[in-house]
C-alpha positions in Angstrom: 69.0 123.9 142.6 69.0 120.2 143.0 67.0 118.5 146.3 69.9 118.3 149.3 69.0 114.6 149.5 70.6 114.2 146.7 73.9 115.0 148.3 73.8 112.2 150.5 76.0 110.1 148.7 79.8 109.1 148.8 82.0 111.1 150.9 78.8 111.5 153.7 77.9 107.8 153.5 81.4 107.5 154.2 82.0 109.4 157.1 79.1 107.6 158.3 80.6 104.2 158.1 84.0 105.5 159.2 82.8 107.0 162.6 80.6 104.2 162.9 83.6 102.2 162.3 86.2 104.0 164.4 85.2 105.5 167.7 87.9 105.0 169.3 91.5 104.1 168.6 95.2 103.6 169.7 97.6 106.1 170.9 100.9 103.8 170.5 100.3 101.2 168.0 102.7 97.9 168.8 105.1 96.5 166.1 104.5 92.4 165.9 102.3 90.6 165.0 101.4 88.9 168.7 100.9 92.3 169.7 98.0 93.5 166.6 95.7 90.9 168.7 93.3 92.4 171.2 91.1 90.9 173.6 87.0 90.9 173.1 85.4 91.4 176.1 82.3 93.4 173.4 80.6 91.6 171.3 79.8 87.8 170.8 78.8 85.9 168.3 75.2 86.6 166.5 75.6 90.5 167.7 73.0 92.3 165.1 73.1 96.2 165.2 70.5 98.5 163.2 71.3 102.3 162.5 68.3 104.8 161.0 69.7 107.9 159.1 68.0 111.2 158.9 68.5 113.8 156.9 67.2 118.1 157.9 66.1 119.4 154.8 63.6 122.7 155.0 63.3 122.0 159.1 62.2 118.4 158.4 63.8 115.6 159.3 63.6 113.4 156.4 64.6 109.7 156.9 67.7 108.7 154.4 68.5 105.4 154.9 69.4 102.3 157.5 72.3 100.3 158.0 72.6 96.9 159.7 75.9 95.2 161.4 76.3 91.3 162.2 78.6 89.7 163.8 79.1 85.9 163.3 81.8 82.9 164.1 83.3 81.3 160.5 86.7 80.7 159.5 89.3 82.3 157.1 91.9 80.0 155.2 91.2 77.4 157.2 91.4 78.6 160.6 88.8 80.4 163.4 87.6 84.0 162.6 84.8 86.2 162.8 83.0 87.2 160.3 81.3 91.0 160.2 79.1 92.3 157.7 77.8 96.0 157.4 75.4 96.4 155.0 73.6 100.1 154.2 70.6 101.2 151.8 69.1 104.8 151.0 64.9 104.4 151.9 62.5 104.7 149.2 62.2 108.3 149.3 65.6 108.9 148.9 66.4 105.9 146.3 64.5 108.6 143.8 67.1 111.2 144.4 70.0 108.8 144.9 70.6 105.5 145.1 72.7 103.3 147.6 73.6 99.9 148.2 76.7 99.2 150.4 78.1 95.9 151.9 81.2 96.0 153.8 83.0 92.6 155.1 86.0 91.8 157.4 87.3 89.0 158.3 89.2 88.9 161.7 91.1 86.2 163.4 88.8 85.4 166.7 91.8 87.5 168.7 91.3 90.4 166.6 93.5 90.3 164.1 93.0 92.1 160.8 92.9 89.5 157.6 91.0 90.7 155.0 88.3 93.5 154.2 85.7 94.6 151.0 83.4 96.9 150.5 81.1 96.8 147.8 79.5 100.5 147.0 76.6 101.0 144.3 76.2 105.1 144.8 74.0 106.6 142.3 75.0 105.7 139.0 78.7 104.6 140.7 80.2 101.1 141.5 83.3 101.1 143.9 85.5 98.1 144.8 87.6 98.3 147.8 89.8 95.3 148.5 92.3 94.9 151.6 94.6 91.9 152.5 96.6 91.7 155.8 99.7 89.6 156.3 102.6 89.9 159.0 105.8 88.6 157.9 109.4 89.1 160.3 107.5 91.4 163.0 105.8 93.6 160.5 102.2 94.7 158.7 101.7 94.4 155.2 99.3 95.8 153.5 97.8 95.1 150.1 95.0 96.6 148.6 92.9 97.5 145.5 90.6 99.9 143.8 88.5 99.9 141.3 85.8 101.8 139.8 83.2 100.9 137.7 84.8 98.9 134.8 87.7 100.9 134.6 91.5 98.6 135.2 91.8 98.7 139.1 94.7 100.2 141.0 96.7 98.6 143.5 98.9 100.0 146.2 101.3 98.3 149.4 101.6 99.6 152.5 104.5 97.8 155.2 105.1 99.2 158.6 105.9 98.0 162.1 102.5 99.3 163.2 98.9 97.5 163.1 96.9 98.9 160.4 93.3 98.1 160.4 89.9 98.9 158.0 86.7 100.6 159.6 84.8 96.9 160.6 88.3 95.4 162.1 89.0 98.7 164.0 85.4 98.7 165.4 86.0 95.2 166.5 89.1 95.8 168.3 88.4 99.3 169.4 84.7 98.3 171.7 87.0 96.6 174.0 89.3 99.5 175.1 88.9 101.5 178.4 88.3 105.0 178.1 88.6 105.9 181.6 91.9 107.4 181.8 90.8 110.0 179.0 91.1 113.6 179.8 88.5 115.8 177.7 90.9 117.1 174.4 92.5 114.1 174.5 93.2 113.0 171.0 93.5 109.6 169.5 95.6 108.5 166.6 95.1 105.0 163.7 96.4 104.4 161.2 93.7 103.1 158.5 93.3 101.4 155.2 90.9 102.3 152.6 91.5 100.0 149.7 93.7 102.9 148.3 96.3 103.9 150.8 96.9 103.5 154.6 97.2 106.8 156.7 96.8 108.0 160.1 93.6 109.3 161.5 92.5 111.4 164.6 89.5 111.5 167.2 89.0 113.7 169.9 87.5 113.2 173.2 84.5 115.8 174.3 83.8 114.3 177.4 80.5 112.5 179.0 77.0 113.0 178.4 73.1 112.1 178.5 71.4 111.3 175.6 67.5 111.2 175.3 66.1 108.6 172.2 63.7 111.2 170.3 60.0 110.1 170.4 61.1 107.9 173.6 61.9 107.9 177.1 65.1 105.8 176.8 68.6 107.3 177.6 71.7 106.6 177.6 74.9 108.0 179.4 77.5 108.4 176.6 80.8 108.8 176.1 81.4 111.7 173.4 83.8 112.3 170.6 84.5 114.3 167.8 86.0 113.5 164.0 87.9 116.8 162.9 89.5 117.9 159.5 92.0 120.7 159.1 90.1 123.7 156.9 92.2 126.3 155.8 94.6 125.6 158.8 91.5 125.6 160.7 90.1 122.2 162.3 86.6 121.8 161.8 84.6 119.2 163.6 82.8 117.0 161.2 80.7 114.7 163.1 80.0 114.3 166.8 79.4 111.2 168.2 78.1 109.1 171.5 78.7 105.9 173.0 77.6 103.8 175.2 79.7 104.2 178.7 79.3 100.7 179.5 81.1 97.6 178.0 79.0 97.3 174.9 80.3 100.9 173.8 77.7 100.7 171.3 77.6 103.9 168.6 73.6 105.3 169.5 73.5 108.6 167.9 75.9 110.2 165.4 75.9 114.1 164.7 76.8 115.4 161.1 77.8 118.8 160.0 77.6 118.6 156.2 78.1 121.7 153.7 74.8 121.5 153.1 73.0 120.8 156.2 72.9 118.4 159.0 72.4 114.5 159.0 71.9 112.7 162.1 72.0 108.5 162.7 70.5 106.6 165.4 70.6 103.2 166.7 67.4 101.9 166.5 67.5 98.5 167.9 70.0 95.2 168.9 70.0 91.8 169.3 72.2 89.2 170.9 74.4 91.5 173.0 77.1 90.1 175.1 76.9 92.4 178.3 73.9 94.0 179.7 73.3 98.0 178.8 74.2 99.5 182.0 74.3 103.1 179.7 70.2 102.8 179.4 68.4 104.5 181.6 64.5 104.6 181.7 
């Protein structure tokens, strides 16, 4: 029977970015392209976020990996636009088992509007391309995207539609400014998201409010909590469970995740250069 660390690859690394990525989201999504702009009240420039992932294997947590998130002021063709990188890596340990080195980059106009995104993945023995390019002609989103793997021909694919359409970084941005106050616990919240591959629609739910305790610390934090769910055999099944920050950072501090074969949990383990104060900590 192989390790279980060696399961940590693709589809949980993944799922990882993706609810890292997409915490929250639209429930009407608006049909020009005036209306894909958000405001930032979030982030600023020179925001730097660090995420540790472990990994319960024979009632030992065993650390996996790290990811890191920046946030920087640049331009794209010319004009304003923020720059965000997400970059993750398995540790040492697991590098023996399986091997991992992602970069993911968007580019957004400084109002928050998608205009391009990639995502580099070395996975084990693997190499993924994901490409996505945003453009809004006559009141609508177009999508263009493409795939490829390893040296095999890539694939492209279009997407138009008169709603917003956004990657995991650009729907991160846009998403840590919303207000979650009006949300009822069951409440469930619907995107539609690019991959590279296709654009579909995606769905959150809300679990309500709670504390979280750091481990090995006397932080904590009040949270806002949600759940990622997949259908099962007409069943849904929750996937990963997640908590944020109820202040106006809505920072992503611990991430729960119910794998086939066992349980992996993230934790943000430091930032720098936040915009707002953390109201959510409590010592």
């Amino acid at each position: 029977m192989k390790n279980p660390i060696h399961l940590i690859k693709h589809n949980t690394m993944k799922r990882i970015l993706f609810i890292i990525a997409c915490f929250f989201g639209l429930t009407n999504w608006t049909t020009i392209q005036a209306q894909c702009s958000s405001p930032n009240t979030a982030f600023q420039n020179g925001e730097t976020l660090y995420y540790d992932l472990y990994f319960n294997w024979k009632f030992v947590w065993v650390k996996a990996g790290s990811a890191t998130m920046n946030v920087t002021k640049t331009t794209y063709n010319s004009k304003p636009a923020y720059k965000t990188r997400l970059i993750t890596r398995t540790s040492k340990r697991v590098d023996r088992f399986f091997a991992m080195r992602d970069t993911l980059i968007s580019y957004t106009s400084m109002d928050l509007v998608p205009r391009y995104y990639y995502k580099g993945a070395f996975e084990g023995k693997t190499y993924r391309q994901e490409k996505v390019w945003y453009d809004y002609p006559n009141g609508k989103c177009n999508v263009r995207m493409r795939y490829q793997r390893d040296q095999n021909p890539p694939k492209f694919a279009n997407h138009s539609s008169p709603y917003c359409a956004f990657d995991m970084i650009s729907m991160l941005l846009r998403a840590r400014s919303f207000d979650p106050a009006k949300y009822k616990v069951g409440h469930r919240i619907q995107f539609l998201m690019a991959d590279g591959r296709k654009c579909e629609w995606q769905y959150i739910v809300y679990r309500g409010k709670s504390t979280f305790q750091v481990e090995n610390s006397t932080e904590k934090y009040r949270c806002l909590v949600f759940s990622f769910v997949e259908k099962e055999n007409g069943k849904e099944k929750e996937i990963v469970k997640f908590y944020i920050t109820d202040d106006r950072n809505h920072l992503p501090v611990r991430l729960d995740m119910n794998l086939n074969f066992g349980v992996a949990k993230a934790y943000l383990r430091g930032a720098q250069g936040l915009r707002n104060p953390q109201t959510a900590l409590l010592k």
